[in-house]
C-alpha positions as CSV (number, residue, x, y, z in Angstrom):
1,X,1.5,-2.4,123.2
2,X,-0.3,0.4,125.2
3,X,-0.5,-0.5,129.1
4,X,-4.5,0.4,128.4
5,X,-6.4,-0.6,125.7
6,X,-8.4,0.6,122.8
7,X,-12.1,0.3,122.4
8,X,-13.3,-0.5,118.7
9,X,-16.8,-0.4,117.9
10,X,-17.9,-2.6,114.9
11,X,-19.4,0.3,112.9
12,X,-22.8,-1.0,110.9
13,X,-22.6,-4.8,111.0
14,X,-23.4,-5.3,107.5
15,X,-20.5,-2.8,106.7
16,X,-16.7,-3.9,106.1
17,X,-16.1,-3.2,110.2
18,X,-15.5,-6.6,110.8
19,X,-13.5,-7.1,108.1
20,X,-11.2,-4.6,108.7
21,X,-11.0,-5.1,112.1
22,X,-10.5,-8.6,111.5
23,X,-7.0,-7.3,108.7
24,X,-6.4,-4.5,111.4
25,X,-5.8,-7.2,113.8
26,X,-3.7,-9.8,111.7
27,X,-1.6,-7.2,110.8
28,X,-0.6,-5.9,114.4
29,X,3.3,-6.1,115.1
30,X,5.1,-5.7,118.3
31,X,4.7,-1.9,119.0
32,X,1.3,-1.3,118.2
33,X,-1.5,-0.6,120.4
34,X,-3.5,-3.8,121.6
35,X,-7.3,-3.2,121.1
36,X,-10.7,-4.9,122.1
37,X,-13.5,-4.6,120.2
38,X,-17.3,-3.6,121.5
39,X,-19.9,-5.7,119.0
40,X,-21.5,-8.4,117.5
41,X,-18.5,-11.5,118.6
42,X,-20.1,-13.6,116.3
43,X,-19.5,-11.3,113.3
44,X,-16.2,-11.4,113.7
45,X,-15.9,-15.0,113.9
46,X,-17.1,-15.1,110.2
47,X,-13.6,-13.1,109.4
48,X,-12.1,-16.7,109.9
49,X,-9.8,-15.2,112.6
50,X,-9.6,-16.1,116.2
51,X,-12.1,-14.5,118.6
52,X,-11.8,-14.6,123.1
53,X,-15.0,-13.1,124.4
54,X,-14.0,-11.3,127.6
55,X,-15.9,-10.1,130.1
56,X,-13.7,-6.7,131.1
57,X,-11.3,-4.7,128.8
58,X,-8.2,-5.7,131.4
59,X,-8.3,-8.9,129.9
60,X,-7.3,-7.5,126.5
61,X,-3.3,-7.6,127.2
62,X,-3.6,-11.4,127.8
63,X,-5.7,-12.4,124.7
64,X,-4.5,-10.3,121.9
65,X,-1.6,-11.7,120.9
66,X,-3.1,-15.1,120.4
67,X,-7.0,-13.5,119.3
68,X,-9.2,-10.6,119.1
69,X,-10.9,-9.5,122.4
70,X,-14.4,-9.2,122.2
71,X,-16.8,-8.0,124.8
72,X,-20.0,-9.6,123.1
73,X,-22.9,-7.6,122.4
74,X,-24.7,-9.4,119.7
75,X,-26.6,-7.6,116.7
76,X,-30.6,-7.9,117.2
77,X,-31.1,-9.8,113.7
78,X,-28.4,-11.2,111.8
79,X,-27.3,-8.4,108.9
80,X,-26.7,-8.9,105.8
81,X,-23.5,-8.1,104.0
82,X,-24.4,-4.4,102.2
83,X,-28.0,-4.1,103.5
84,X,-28.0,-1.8,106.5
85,X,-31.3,-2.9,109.0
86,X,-32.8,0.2,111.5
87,X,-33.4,-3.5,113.6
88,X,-29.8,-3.4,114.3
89,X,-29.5,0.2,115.1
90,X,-30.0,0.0,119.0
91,X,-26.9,-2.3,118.9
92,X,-24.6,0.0,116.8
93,X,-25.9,2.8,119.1
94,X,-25.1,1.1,122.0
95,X,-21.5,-0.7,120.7
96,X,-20.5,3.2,120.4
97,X,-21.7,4.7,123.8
98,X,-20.2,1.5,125.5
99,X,-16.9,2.4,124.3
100,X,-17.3,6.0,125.1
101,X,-18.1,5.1,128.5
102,X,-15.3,2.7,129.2
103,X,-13.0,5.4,128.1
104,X,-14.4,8.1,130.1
105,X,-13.9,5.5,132.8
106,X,-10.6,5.0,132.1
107,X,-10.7,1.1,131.0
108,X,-9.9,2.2,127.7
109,X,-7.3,5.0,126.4
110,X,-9.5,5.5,123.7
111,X,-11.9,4.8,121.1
112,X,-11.6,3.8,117.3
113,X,-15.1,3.9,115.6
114,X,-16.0,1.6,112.5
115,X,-18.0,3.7,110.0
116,X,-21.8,3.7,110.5
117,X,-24.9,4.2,108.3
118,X,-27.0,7.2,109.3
119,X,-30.0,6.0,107.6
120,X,-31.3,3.8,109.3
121,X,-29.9,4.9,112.7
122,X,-32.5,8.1,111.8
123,X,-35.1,5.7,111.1
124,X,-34.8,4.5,114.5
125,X,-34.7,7.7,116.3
126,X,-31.2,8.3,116.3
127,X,-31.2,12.6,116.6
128,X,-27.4,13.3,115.9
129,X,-26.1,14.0,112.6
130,X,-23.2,11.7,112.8
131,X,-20.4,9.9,115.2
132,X,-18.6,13.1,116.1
133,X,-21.9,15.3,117.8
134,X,-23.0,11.9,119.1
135,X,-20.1,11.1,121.2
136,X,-19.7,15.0,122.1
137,X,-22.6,15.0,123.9
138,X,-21.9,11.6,125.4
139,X,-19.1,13.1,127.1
140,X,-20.6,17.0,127.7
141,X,-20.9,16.4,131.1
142,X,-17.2,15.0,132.0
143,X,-14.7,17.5,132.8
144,X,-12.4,18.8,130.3
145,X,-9.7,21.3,131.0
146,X,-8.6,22.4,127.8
147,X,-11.0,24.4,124.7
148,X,-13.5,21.8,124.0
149,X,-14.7,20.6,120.6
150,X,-15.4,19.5,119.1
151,X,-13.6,19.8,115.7
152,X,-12.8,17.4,113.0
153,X,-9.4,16.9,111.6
154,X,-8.4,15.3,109.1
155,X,-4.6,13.8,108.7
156,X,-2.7,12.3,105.8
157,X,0.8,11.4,105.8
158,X,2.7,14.5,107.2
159,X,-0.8,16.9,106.6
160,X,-3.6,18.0,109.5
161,X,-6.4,19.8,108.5
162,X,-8.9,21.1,110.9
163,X,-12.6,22.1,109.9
164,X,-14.4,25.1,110.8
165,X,-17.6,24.0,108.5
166,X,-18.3,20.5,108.0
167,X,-21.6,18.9,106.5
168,X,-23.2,21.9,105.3
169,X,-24.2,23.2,101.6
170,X,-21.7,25.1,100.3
171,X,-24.2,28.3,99.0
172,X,-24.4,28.4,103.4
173,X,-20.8,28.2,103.9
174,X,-19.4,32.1,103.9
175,X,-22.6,32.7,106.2
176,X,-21.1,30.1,108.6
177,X,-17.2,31.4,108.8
178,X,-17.5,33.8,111.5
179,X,-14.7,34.8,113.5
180,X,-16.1,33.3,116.6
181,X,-16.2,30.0,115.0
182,X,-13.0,29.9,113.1
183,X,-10.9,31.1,116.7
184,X,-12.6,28.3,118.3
185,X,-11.6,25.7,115.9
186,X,-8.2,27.7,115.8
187,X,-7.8,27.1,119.5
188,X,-9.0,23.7,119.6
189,X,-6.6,22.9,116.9
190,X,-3.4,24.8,118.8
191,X,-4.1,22.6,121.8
192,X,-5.1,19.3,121.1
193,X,-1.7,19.6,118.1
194,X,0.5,20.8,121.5
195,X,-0.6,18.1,124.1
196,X,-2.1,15.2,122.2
197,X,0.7,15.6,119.0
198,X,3.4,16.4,121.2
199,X,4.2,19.5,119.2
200,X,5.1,22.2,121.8
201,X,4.1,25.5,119.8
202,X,2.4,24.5,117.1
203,X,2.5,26.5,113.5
204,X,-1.1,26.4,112.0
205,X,-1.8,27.9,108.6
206,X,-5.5,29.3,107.9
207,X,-6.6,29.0,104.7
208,X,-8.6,31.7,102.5
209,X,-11.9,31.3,101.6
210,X,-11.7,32.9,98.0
211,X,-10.1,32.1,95.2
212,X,-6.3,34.4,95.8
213,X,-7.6,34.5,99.3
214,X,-9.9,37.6,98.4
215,X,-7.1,39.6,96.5
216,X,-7.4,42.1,98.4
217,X,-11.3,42.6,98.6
218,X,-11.4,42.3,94.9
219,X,-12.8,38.7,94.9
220,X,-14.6,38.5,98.1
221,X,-14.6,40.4,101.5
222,X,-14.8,37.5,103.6
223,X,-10.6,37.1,104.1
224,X,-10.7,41.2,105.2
225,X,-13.6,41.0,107.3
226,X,-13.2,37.4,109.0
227,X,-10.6,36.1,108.7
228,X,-7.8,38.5,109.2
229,X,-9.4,39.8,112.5
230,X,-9.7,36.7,113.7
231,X,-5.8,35.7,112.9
232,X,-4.9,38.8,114.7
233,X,-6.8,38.1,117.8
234,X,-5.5,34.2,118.2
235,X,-2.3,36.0,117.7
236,X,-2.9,38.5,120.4
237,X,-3.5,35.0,122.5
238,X,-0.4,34.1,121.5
239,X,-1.4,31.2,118.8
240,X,1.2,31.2,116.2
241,X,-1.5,31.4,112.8
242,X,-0.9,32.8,109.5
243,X,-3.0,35.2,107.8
244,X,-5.3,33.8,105.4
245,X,-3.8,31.9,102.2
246,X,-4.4,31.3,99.0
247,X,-6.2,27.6,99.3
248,X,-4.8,26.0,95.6
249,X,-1.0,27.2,97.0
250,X,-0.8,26.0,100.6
251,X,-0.9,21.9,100.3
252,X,1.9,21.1,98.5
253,X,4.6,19.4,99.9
254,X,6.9,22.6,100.7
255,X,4.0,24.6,101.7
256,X,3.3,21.9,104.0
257,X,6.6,22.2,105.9
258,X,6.0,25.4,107.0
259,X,2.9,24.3,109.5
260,X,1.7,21.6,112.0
261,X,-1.9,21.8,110.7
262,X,-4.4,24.1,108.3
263,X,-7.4,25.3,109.5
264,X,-9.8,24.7,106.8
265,X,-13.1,26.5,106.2
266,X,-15.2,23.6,104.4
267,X,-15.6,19.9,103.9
268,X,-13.9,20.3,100.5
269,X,-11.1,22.6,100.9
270,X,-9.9,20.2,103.8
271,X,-10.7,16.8,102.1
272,X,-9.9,16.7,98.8
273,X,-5.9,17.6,99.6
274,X,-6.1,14.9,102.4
275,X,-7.4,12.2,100.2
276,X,-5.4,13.3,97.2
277,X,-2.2,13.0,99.4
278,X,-3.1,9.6,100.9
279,X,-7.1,8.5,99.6
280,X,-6.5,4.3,101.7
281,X,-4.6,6.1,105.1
282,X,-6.7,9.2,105.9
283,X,-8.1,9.2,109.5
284,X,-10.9,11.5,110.8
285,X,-9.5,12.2,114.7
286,X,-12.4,14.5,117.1
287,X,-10.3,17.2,118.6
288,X,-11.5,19.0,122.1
289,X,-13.0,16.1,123.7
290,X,-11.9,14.6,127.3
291,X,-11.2,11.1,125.5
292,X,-9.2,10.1,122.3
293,X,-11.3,9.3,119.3
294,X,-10.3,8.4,115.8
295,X,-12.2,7.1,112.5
296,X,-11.2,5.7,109.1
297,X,-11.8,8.1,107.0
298,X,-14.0,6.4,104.7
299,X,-17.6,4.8,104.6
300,X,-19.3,1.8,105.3
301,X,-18.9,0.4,102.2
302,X,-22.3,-1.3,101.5
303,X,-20.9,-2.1,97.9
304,X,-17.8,-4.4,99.0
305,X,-19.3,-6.1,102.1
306,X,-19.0,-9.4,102.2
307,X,-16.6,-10.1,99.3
308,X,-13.2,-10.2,101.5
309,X,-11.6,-6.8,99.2
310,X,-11.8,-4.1,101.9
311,X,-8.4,-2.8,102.7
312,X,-8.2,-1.9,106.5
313,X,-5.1,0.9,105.7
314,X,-7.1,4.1,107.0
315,X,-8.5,1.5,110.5
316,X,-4.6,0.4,111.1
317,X,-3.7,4.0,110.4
318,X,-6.5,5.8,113.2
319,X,-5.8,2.7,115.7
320,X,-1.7,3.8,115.7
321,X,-2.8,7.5,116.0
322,X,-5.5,7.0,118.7
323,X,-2.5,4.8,120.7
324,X,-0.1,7.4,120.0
325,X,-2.4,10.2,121.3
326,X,-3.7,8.0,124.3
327,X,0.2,8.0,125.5
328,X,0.8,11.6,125.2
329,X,-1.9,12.2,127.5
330,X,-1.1,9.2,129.8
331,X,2.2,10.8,130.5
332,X,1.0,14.4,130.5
């Protein structure tokens, strides 16, 4: 187990966050990282698994082997399994900035964050698209050495891909891919894969934006004008970055050898070869932040809570990463 523990936020409490917390912890063998969770104790009592309320996260190492450390911060009405309540959203709100703020202060080595419903997080003021700007800003003001995110990336098996677009329509994408904002998730990418991945000089592949990667200018312009003199220039910094590639050639599983991580230009190109490589073990980790966060990459699902099917692969999968990447920088 890690000498500090993870934070876990419960995610939206009528979500499957306590349910797969619940299988995340069951499952927990000698080796992986001990974790306390920040939420609704009582929620995760209904999981039929042991549950020690604790009052600070150093009590963690003496109750998880026997239960599932809870600092208790109960829900504001009780939810309902697949019915997401804005009543609840100060709670959820405050589970996630309470683990951001224990990790900052070094009482955690990290956070894992349960999947949360934007809806009615927006009907109750919340002003941040998602979890990722949310705890950015959280931690804005907290000193941070290296290039600062932050930048989603996405990991599968033996695959990384980084984002330079994210939730946006596609018809706004090619607008969006400047060079400014493909270096910076570039450089983001290069460091966080060097000192939180232990991978010393890391080989990162960009991909095209055009079907043949532009051909030459003959489908698109973007790969000439972009892309390339941006590849150049992180090269000049001495980032080791390919020119841009074709996207439908660069994901199989000998393309894949030749780099630690792809720099991807939208939601799309980056997702669809993660979840086709692995769809239950993806995890969403927040690059250039001064504290470790990971996700499950998946949803709240609304349409299995409650009915004891939820399989916690991807939450077992980001609680090992976050552990592993809390380490690297422990020793560091």
């Amino acid at each position: 187990m890690t000498a500090i523990p993870l934070a876990l936020s419960l995610g939206d409490p009528a979500g499957i966050g306590p349910e797969i917390i619940a299988k995340a912890w069951q499952t927990s063998g000698q080796g992986d990282p001990a974790f306390f969770v920040v939420g609704d104790a009582g929620l995760l009592s209904e999981q039929e698994v042991r549950v020690q309320v604790i009052d600070t996260p150093d009590q963690t190492l003496d109750v998880f082997s026997a239960a599932i450390p809870v600092l208790d911060r109960p829900c504001r009405v009780r939810p309902t399994p697949g019915r997401a309540s804005p009543e609840n959203a100060d709670a959820v709100i405050g589970w996630i900035a309470e683990a951001v703020d224990l990790s900052v202060r070094g009482q955690a080595g990290g956070i894992v964050t349960c999947p949360i419903a934007k809806a009615p997080l927006y009907q109750a003021g919340f002003r941040f698209p998602g979890h990722t700007e949310f705890i950015a800003d959280l931690t804005q003001a907290v000193p941070f050495e290296s290039a600062r995110g932050p930048v989603m990336m996405l990991t599968a098996l033996d695959l990384r891909v980084s984002l330079v677009t994210i939730h946006v329509p596609l018809n706004e994408v090619a607008e969006l891919v400047t060079v400014e904002r493909v270096m910076r998730t570039a450089r983001v990418t290069h460091e966080a894969v060097r000192r939180d991945l232990g991978i010393d000089t890391p080989r990162l592949a960009l991909a095209g934006l055009n079907p043949h990667a532009g051909e030459g200018g003959a489908i698109g312009l973007e790969e000439r004008n972009i892309l390339v003199p941006a590849a150049e220039r992180l090269r000049a910094e001495g980032i080791r970055i390919t020119d841009p590639l074709p996207p439908d050639t660069m994901f199989h599983a000998e393309a894949r050898s030749r780099y630690d991580a792809a720099i991807c230009l939208y939601h799309d190109q980056g997702l669809i070869p993660v979840k086709t490589l692995d769809f239950w073990g993806g995890v969403n980790a927040t690059l250039g932040l001064p504290i470790i966060r990971t996700s499950p990459d998946h949803g709240v699902g609304f349409d299995i809570a409650g009915k004891g099917i939820a399989r916690p692969d991807s939450l077992i999968a980001a609680i090992r990463l976050a552990g592993d990447m809390s380490q690297r920088r422990a020793a560091a």
